[in-house]
N, C-alpha and C positions, 0 to 999 in steps of 0.2 A: 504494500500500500504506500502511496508517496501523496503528495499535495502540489495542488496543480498552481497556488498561489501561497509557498512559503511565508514572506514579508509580512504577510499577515498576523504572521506568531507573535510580531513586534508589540501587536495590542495587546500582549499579557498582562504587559506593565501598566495594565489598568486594573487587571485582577491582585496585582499585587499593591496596587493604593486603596483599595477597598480594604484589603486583609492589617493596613497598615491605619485605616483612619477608626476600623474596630478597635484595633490595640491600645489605641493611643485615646479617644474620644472617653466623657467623663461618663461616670456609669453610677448613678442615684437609685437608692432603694429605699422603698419604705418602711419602715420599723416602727413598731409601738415597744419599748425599753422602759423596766423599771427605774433605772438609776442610770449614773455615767460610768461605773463599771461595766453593766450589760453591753454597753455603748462601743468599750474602748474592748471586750471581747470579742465582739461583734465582728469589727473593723480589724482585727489583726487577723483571725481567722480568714476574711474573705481578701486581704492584702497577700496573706501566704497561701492561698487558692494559685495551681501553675496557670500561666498565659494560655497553654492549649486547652485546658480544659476551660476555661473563659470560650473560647470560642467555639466549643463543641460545644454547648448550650445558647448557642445562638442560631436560630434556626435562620432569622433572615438573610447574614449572613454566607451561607450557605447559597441560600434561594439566590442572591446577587451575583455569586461566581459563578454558578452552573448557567445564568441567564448570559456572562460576558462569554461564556466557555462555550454556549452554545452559537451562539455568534460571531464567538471567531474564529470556531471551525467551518464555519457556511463560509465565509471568508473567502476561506485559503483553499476549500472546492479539493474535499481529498479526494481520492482515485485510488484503483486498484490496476493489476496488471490482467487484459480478458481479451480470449480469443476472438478476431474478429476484425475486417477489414478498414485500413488506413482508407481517409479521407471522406470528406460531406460526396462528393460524386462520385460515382463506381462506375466504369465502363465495360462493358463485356462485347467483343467481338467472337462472331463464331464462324468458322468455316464450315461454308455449307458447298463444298465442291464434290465432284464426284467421289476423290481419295477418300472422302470421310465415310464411305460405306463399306470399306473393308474392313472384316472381321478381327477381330483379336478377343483369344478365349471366348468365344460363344456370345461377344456382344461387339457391336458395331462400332467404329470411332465417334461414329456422331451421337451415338446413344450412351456412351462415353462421358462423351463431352454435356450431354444434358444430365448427366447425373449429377455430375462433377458439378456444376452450375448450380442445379436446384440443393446442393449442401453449401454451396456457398452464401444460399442467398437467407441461409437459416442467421448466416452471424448478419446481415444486412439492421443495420438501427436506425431507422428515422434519417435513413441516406438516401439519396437522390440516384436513382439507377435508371443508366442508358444499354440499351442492347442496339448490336449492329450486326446484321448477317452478309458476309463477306464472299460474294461471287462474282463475276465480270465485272459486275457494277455493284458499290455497298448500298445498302438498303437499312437508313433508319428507323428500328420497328418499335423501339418508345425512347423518350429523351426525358431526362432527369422527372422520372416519375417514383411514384415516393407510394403508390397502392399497390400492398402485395398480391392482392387478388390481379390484378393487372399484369403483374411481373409473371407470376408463374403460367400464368394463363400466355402469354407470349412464350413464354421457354417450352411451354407444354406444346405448343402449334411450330414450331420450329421443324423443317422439314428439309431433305437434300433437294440442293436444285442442280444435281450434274454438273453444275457449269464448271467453266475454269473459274479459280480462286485468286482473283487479284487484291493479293494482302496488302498492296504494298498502299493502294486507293483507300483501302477500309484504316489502315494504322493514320492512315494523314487525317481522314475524317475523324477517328477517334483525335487525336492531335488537338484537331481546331474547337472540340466540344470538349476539352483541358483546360482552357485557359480559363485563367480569373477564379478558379475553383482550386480548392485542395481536392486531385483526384487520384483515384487509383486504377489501372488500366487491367483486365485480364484476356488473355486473346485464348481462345480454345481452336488449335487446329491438328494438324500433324509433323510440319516440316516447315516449322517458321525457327529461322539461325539469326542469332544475336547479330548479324550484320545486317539481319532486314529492317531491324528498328535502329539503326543508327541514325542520327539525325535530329531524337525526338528530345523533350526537354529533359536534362539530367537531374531537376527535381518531381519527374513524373514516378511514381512506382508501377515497374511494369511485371506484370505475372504472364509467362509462357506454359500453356500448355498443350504439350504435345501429346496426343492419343494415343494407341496401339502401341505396337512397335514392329523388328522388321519381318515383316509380313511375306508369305510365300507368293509369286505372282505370276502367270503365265495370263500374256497376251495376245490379240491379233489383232496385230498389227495393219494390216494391211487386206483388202479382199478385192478384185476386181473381175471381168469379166471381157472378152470379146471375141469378135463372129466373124469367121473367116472360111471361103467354101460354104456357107452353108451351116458349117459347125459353131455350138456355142465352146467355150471351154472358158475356164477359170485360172486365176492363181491367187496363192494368200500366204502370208508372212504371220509365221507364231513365233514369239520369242518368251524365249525361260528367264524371267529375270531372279527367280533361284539361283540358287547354290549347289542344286541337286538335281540328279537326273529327272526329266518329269516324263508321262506319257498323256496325252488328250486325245478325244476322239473328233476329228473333224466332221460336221454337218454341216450340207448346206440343204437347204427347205424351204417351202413355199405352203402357207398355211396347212401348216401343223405337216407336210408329204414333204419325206426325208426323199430329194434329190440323187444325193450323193453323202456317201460316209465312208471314212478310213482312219485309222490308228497311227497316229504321229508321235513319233517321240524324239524330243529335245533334251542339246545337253544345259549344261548348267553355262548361265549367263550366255549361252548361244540365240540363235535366228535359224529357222528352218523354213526353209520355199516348198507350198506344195504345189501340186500342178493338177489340174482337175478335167482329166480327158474331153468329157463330153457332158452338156446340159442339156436337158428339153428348155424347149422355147416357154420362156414366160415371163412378165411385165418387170418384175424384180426376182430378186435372188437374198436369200438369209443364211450370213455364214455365222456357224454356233460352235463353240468347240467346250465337250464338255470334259472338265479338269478340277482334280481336287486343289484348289487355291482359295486364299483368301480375299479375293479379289472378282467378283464375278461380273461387273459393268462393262467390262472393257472385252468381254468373250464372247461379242458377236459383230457384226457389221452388215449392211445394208448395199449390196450391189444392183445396179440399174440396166437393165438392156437397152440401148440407144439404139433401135433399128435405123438403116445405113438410107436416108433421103439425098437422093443425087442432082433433084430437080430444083432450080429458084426460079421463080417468075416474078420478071421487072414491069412493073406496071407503069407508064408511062414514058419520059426522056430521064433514064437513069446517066448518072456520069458512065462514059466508056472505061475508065479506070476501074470502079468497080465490076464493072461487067467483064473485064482483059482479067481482073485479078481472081473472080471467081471461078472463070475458064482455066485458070495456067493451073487452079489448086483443086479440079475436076469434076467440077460440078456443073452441070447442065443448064443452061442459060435461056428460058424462054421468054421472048417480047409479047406482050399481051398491052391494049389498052384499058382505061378505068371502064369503060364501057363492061368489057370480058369481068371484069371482077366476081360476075354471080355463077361463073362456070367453077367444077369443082378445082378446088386449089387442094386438095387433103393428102396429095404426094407431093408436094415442096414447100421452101420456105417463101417467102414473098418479101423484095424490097420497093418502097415506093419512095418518093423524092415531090415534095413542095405537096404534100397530100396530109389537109387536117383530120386530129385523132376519132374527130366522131364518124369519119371514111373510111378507117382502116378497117380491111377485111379482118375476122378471128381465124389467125391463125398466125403463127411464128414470121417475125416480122423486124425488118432492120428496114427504120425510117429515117429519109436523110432531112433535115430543114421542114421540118410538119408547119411552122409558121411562121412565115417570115414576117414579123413583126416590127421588129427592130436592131439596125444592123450596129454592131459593136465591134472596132477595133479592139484588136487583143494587143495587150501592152505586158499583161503582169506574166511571169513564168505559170507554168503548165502543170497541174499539181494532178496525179493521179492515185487510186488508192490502191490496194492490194489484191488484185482481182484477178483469178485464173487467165482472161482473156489477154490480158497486158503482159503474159509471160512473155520474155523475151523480146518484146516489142522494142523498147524505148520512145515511148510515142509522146514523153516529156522532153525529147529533142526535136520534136518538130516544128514545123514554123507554119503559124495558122495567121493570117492577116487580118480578116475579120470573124465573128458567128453570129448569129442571131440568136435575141435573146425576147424576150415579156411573152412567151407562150405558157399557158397552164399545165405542162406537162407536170404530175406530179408522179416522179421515177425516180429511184435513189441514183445520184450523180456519183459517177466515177472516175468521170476527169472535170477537171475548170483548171480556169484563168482566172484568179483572183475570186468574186462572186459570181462569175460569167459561166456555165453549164456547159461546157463540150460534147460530155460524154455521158448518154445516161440508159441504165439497164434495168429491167425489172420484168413484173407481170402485166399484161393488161388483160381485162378478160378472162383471166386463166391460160394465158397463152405468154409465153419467152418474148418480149421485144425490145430493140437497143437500138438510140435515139442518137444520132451525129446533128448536132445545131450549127455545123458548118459544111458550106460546101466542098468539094473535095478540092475542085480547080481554084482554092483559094490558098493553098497549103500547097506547101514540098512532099506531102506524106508517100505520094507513091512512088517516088524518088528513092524512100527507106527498105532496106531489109524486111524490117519489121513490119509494114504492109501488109504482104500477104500473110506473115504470119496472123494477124491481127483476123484477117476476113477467115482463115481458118478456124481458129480458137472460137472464134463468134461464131461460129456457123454450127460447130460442133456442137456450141451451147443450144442456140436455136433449134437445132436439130435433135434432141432430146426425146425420150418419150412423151408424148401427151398427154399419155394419160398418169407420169410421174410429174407431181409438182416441185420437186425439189429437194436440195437438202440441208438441212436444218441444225442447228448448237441449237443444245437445252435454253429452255426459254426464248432465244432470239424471237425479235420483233421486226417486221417487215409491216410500210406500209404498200398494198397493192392498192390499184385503179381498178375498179370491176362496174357494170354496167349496172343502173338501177335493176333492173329483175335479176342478177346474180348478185347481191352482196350479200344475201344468208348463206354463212358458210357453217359446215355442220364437221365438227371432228369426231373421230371413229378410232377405236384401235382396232390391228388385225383383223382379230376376233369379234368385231363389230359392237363393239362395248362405246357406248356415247362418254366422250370427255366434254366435251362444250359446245358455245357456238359461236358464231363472230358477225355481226355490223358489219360489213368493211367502209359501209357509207360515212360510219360515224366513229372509229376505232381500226389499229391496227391488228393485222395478224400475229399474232402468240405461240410459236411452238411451244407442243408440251415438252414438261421439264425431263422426262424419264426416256433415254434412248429405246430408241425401235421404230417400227414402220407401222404409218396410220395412214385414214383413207378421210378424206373430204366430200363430201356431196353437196354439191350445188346443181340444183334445177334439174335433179334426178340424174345427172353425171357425176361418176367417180372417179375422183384422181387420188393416188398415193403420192407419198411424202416422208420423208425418213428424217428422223433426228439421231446423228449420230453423235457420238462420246468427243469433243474435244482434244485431239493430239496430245495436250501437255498432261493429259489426265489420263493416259493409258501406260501409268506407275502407282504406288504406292509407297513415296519415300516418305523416310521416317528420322526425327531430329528429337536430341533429348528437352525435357524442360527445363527453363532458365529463367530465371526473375534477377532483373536491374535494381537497381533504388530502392535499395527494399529498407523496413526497421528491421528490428534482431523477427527471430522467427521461432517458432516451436512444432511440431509437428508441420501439418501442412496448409496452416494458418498464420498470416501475420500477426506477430503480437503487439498491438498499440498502447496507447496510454489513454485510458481513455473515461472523462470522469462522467458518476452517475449522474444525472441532470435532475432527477430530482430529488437527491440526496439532501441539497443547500434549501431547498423547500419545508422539507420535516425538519429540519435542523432550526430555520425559523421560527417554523410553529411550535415543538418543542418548549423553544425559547420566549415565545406570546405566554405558552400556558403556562409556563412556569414564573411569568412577570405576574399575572393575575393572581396566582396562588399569594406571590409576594404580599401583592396587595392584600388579598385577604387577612391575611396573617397579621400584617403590620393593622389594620380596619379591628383588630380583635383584640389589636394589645398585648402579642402573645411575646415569652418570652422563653430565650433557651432556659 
């Protein structure tokens, strides 16, 4: 026990002028005496009375020290030493990424990690608690809320969202919900190293904890497919990221009919290539590999059969450069007018040029210049994003003169110039289409290498399944265009189990969080759609737990200092009722 305001002891030396003004103050007694002997016996007897025993018969006293003693204890605000966490604000980050569902002893990391939480929140006292769940993007799910019923009812609803886990977004955001407060920081994930919080303030206390540990893991890596003669075939990449020899069983299947199956076995920390002779034809392909591991998300994957469209049809005065580049990289080139438009288009892709979007035929579709609205020199460099089609391009070396711009295209953009739109790709209608907002003849482009690479890659994309929508990271958001009578979009798993549904007139599209392959239906048409597992999350590493800035520690609790608040309260009152008694006492005449 210690006291949280010493100085305070200083006021004793009030207890001891009380003890000093009894000893000394004149003390009168009444006596009925027959003579001046009784008198002068009287008086020596109660002279050689000792000092203490004077004051053990004084009741009041008493009553006066106990009232300063009770008051200068409230003072000085004792304390004791109790388990239980530093700071008015508590922060809890929690990785909610896919790693977190790998098993360790018969319970999951993330389930781990809500255990751990909800005994933390037992030592929680009249503190201010924020939680943060830490995926792509951190998501604050309450901020310095002080109702326990709130709190747990949040750690109880806590769920994996697959995604990748970017700690580095959720520790800044914890960071900036720090300041101006005394707080204390706890992160729950698996593989956060004391160099990820570098940076942060050196009087924050930070608590790591890391989940599981190292965990047994076989992957697949990889699964693809293609069609050559006639024939389908596969290949797919397992890797052992054990220690130990493993064997798995490869599937691959198409609701719930096993394709193909064989026995693979991998060494320790190796890669193994299989090779899959021959598939029957069908819309997608599900590679499953079953293995005793800890780690079970990352042991399928989602291949798509791209049947092989050879034909584009140009509808009206296409550039000859597009039309020479889609010839050299072999695809079949038909002139058609807008007139021809209502003939069937349903074996090729279609490019139109100066042709607005509520004209565009449905179906796969690279438009050049849909509006020319407004003509804009390009000045600023060429900013493009990380997009399959731009592999190997370099189309941020090109040199564009002007593009037009103030059209309503609404299609996520993948190249500009400063705010200005170059390049944009998305859905429309349920259909692949990519938007050039500049003329070709205005640009060196076909000048570039990377030209036809460009009409390739895009063509490949356009050229896709139809009836596959695409493919998906947990949770991603995509806004698409869809025509008033298709924007009820209806999500399905496999197995035709309803997950939700979507606006798209009024709200974007939401992939579900849990990898695998689902199905959409719009206007009694089905397309499928795959969310697959994020790259950096086909591991489960594992780092010890570490805590920064910590006070001294006991068990697996910080131990603070920390005084009872309403201690200095009773201590008052106490001291009220024992002033009144005073009065009493003194009100009666009473004496030791």
């Amino acid at each position: 026990m210690g006291l949280m305001n010493p100085i305070f002891l200083l006021l004793s030396f009030f207890m001891a002028a009380v003890i000093v003004f009894y000893m000394f103050r004149k003390r009168y007694e009444n006596k009925i005496i027959p003579s001046n002997l009784l008198w002068e016996q009287v008086m020596n007897e109660w002279q050689a009375s000792p000092w203490l025993d004077k004051l053990q018969r004084n009741l009041l006293l008493f009553l006066q020290l106990l009232i300063l003693l009770l008051l200068m204890t409230a003072l000085t605000r004792p304390y004791w030493m109790t388990k239980g966490i530093e700071g008015e604000h508590i922060i809890f980050v929690i990785d909610t990424s896919a790693s977190m569902s790998a098993v360790s002893n018969g319970i999951s990391r993330m389930d781990e990690a809500k255990d751990y939480l909800i005994t933390l929140l037992k030592d929680i006292d009249n503190q201010e608690v924020s939680i943060i769940s830490a995926g792509s993007v951190p998501n604050l799910l309450i901020n310095k809320e002080t109702d326990m019923n709130k709190i747990r009812k949040t750690v109880d609803g806590l769920k994996l969202s697959y995604e990748y886990c970017d700690m580095d977004k959720a520790i800044r955001l914890a960071n900036s919900l720090a300041v101006n407060k005394d707080t204390s920081l706890f992160i729950f994930s698996d593989s956060v190293k004391p160099e990820d919080i570098e940076g942060m303030s050196e009087t924050l206390p930070i608590s790591v904890m890391n989940m599981g540990n190292e965990g047994v893991n076989i992957s697949l890596k990889s699964f693809g497919i293609g069609e050559k003669d006639n024939q389908i075939t596969g290949i797919s990449v397992i890797e052992n990221q054990s220690k130990v020899e493993k064997t798995a069983t490869l599937k691959i299947i198409k609701n719930e009919k096993i394709l193909y199956e064989d026995k693979v076995t991998v060494g320790p920390e190796d890669q193994k290539f299989v090779k899959i002779p021959r598939l029957p034809e069908s819309e997608y392909y599900k590679a499953l590999i079953e293995v005793d591991d800890d780690y079970s998300i990352d042991n399928e994957l989602i291949a798509v059969r791209r049947p092989s469209i050879s034909k584009v049809y140009l509808v009206g005065d296409i550039s000859p450069f597009i039309m020479k580049g889609l010839e050299n990289i072999g695809y079949e080139t038909i002139q058609i007018n807008k007139e021809d438009m209502d003939r069937d288009l349903s074996d090729g892709i279609v490019v139109v040029e100066n042709m607005t979007m509520d004209k565009w035929p449905k179906r796969p579709l690279l438009a050049i210049t849909p509006e020319k609205v407004e003509k804009i020199t390009i000045q600023n460099e060429i900013e493009t994003e990380n997009d399959p089609i731009f592999q190997y391009v370099e189309f941020n070396k090109t040199y564009i003169d002007s593009a037009f711009s103030g059209n309503n295209i609404n299609l996520p953009v993948i190249a500009k110039s400063g705010s200005i739109p170059l390049i944009q790709k998305g859905t429309e209608n349920g259909f692949p289409v990519i938007v050039l907002q500049f003329t070709i003849e205005n640009t060196d482009w076909p000048l570039h290498t990377g030209f036809p690479i460009f009409l390739y890659q895009s063509f490949q994309w356009l050229a896709a399944n139809e009836e596959f929508f695409g493919f998906f990271h947990p949770g991603e958001q995509r806004w698409l265009n869809v025509d008033a009578d298709q924007n009820e979009w209806k999500i399905f798993t496999e197995n035709n189990q309803f997950i939700e549904s979507f606006n798209l007139l009024d709200e974007s599209f939401t992939a579900p969080q849990k990898p695998g392959i689902y199905q959409t239906i719009v206007n009694g048409r089905t397309m499928y759609f795959a969310v697959n597992l994020d790259e950096r999350e086909k591991s489960i590493p594992y780092s010890s737990s570490f805590s920064v800035n910590q006070s001294i520690k006991q068990g697996e609790h910080n131990v603070v200092n920390r005084p009872y608040e309403g201690l200095w309260f009773w201590l008052v009152l106490a001291a009220l009722i024992v002033l009144f008694l005073e009065w009493e006492v003194m009100r009666r005449g009473t004496r030791a």
